[in-house]
C-alpha positions as CSV (number, residue, x, y, z in Angstrom):
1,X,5.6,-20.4,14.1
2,X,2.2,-20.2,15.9
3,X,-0.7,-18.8,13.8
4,X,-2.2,-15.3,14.2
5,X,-4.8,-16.4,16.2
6,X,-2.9,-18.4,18.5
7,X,-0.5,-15.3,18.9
8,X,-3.8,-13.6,20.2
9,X,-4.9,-16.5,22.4
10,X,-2.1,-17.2,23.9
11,X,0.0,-14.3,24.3
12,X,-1.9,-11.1,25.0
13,X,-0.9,-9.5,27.7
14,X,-3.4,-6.7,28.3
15,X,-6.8,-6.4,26.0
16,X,-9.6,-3.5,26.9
17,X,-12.6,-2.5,24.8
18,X,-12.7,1.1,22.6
19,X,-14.6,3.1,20.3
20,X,-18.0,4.3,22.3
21,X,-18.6,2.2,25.1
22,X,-15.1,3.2,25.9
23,X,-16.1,6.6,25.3
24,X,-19.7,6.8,26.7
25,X,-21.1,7.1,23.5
26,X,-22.8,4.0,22.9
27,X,-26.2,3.3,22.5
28,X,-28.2,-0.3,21.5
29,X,-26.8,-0.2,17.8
30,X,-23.1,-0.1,18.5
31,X,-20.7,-2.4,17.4
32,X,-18.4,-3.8,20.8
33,X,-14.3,-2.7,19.1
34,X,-11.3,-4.9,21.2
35,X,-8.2,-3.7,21.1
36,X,-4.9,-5.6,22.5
37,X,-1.3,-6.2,23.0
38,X,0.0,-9.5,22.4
39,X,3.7,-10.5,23.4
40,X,5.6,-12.4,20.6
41,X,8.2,-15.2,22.5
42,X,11.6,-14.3,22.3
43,X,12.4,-17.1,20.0
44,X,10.3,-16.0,17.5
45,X,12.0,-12.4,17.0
46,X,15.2,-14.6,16.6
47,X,14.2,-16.2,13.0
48,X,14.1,-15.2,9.8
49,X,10.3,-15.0,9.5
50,X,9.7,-12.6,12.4
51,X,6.3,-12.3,14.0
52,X,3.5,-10.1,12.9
53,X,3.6,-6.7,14.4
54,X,-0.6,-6.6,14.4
55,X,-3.1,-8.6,13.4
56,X,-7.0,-8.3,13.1
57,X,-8.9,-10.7,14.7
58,X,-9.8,-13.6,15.6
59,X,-13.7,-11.8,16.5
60,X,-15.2,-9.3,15.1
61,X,-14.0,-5.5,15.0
62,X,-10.4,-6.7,17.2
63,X,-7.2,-5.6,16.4
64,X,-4.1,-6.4,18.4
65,X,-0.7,-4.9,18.3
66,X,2.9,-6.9,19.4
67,X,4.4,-5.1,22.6
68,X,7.3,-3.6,20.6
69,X,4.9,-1.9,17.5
70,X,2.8,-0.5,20.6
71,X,5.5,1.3,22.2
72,X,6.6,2.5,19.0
73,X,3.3,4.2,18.1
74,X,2.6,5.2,21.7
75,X,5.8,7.1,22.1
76,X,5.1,8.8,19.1
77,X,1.7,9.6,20.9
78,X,-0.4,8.0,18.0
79,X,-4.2,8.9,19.4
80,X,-5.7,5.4,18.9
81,X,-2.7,3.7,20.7
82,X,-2.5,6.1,23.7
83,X,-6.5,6.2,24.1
84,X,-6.1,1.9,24.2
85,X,-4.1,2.2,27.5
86,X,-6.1,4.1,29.1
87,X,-9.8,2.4,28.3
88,X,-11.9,2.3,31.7
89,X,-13.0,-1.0,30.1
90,X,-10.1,-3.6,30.4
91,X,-10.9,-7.0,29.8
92,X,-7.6,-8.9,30.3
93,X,-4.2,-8.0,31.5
94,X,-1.6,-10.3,33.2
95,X,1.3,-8.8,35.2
96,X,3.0,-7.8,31.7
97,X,0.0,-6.3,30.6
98,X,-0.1,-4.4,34.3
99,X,3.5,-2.7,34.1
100,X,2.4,-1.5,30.2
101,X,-0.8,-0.1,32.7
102,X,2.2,1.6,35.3
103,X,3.9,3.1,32.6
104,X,1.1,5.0,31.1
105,X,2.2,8.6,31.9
106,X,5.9,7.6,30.3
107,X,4.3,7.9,27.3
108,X,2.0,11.2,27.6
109,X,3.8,14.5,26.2
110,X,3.4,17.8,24.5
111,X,4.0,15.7,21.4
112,X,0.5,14.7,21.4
113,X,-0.9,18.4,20.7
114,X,0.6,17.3,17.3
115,X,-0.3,14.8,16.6
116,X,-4.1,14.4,17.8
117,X,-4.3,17.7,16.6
118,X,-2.6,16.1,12.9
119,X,-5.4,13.4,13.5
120,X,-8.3,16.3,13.9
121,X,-7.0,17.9,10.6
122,X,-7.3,14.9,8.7
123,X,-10.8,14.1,9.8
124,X,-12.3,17.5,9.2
125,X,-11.1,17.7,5.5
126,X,-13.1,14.9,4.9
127,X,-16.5,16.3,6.8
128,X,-15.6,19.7,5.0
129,X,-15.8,17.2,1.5
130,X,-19.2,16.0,2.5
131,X,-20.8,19.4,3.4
132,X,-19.8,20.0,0.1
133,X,-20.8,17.1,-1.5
134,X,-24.4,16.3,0.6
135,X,-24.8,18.9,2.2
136,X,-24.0,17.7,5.7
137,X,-21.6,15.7,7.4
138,X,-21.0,12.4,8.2
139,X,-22.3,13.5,11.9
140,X,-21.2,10.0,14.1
141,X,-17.9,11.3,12.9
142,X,-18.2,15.0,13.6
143,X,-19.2,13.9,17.0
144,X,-16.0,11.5,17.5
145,X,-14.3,14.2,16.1
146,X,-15.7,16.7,18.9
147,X,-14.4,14.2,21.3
148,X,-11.3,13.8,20.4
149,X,-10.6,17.5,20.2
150,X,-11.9,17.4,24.1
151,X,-9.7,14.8,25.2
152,X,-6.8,16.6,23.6
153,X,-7.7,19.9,25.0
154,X,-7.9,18.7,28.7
155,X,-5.2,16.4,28.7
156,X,-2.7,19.2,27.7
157,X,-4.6,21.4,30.5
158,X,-4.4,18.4,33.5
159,X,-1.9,16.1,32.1
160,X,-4.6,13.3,32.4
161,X,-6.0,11.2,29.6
162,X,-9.6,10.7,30.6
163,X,-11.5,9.0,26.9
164,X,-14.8,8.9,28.8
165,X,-17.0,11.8,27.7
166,X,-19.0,12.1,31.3
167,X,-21.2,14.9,31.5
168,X,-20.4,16.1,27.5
169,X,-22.7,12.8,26.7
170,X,-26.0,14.1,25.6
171,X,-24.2,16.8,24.1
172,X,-22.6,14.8,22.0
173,X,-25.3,12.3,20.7
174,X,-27.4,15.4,19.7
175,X,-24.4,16.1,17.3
176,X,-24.5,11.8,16.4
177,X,-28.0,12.5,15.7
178,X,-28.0,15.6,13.6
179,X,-29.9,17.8,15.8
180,X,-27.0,20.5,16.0
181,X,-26.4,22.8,12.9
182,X,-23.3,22.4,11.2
183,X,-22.5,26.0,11.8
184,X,-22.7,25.5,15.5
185,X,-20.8,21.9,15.3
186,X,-18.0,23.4,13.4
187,X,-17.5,26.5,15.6
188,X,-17.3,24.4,18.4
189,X,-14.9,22.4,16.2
190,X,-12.8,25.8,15.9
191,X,-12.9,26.9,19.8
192,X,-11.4,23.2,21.1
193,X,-8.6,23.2,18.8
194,X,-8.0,27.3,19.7
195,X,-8.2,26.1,23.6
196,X,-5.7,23.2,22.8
197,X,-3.5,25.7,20.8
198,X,-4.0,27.9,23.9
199,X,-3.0,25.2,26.5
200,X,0.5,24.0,25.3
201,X,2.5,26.7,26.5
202,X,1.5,26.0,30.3
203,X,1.0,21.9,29.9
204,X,2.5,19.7,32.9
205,X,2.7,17.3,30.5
206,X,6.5,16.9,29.8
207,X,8.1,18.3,25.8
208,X,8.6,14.7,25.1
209,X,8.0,11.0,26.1
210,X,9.9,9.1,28.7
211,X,11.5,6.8,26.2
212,X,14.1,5.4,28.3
213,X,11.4,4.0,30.7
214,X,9.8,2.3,28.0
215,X,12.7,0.6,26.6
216,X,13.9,-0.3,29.6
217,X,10.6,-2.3,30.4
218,X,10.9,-3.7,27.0
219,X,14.2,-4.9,27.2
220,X,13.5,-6.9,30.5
221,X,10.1,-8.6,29.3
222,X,11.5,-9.5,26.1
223,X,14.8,-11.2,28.4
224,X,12.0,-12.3,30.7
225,X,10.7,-14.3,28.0
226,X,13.8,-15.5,26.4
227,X,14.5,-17.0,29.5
228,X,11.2,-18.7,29.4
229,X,10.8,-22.4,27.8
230,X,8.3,-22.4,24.6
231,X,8.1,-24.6,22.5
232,X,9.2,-22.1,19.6
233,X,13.1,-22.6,21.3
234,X,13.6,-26.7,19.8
235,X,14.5,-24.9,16.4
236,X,17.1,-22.1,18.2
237,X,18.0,-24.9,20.6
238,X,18.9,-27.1,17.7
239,X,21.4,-24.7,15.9
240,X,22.8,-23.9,19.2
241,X,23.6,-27.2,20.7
242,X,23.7,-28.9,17.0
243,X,27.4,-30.4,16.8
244,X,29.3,-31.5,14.3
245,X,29.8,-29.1,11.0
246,X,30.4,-25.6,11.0
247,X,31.1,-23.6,7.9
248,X,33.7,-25.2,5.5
């Protein structure tokens, strides 16, 4: 079994960069987040002591996800995994990597009202418990939290997923750097998540993912692979072409 790292090194098949200078936001104190998809061998799902599904590393602030664990969470239009695919800063991506890329609107559905709006909930208890607590909010968070309510809003208007902030930049760093009154932050809070209420109905985004599509390109990279020599096969190879024995 290859290590984590080499798992990473070896086998990712599409890696981009996230977090602000995906999203426009950074400035010269931000931290540089990777996120990637790594393709276990075939031979490794065959043994007893399956692959990992994620791992952290090896560098700083990276994360990578197996194909199959990415699908899963992307079809169930989990915001961090949907965002990954469609980072304006991709780093590496082999042909694999470039048919995940094709199949980018398979995944995109009314389902992720739900769930980025689940997300939005989540985080805004925990700004409301530091209002209450200090007095103010964490505000780098508020103003991720701004953004993601913005994304979520106009991809359920155009059926686009567009992470990059453009024009809304400044706008958002004043709320990074506590310039904008929580009042104001938190009614703008409150008219996103009315507009993306308000833009469900009339979404071109389909009521659920395309999961058929998905599978299907899973099925034929993880037979791709199997078909593949590595040098994780001499163990399968063995009990499959071993004579002799049997069960007594």
């Amino acid at each position: 079994m290859p290590t984590p790292d080499e798992l990473v090194r070896d086998h990712t098949i599409y890696s981009c960069v996230m977090g602000s200078r995906a999203f426009g936001l950074a400035t010269d104190d931000s931290d540089t987040d990777r996120r990637g998809v790594f393709l276990a061998p075939t031979a490794l799902q065959w043994r007893f002591d399956k692959p990992p599904t994620h791992i952290e590393g090896p560098a700083e602030e990276q994360f990578s996800w197996e194909l199959e664990r990415f699908c899963e969470l992307a079809l169930r239009a989990n915001p961090t995994v949907l965002e990954c695919l469609h980072s304006p800063l991709v780093e590496r991506v082999d042909d694999t990597g470039r048919e995940l890329l094709a199949l980018r609107s398979a995944f995109l559905s009314r389902e992720a009202h739900r769930t980025f709006v689940r997300y939005a909930t989540g985080q805004r208890r925990k700004l409301d418990a530091d209002v209450r607590r200090y007095g103010a909010p964490r505000w780098k968070h508020a103003m991720h939290l701004l953004r993601l309510l913005g994304s979520c809003r106009d991809l359920l208007r155009t059926g686009e997923l567009v992470i990059h902030v453009g024009d809304g930049r400044e706008r958002l760093l004043a709320v990074k750097r506590g310039e904008v009154p929580w009042p104001r932050v938190e009614a703008w809070m409150v008219r996103l998540a009315g507009e993306a209420d308000e833009a469900v109905a009339g979404s071109p985004l389909p009521p659920g993912p395309d999961r058929r599509a998905v599978e299907d390109f899973l099925f034929r990279t993880r037979r791709a692979s199997a078909l593949q020599p590595h040098p994780y096969d001499e163990v399968v190879q063995g009990v499959v072409g071993g004579g002799g024995g049997g069960v007594r």
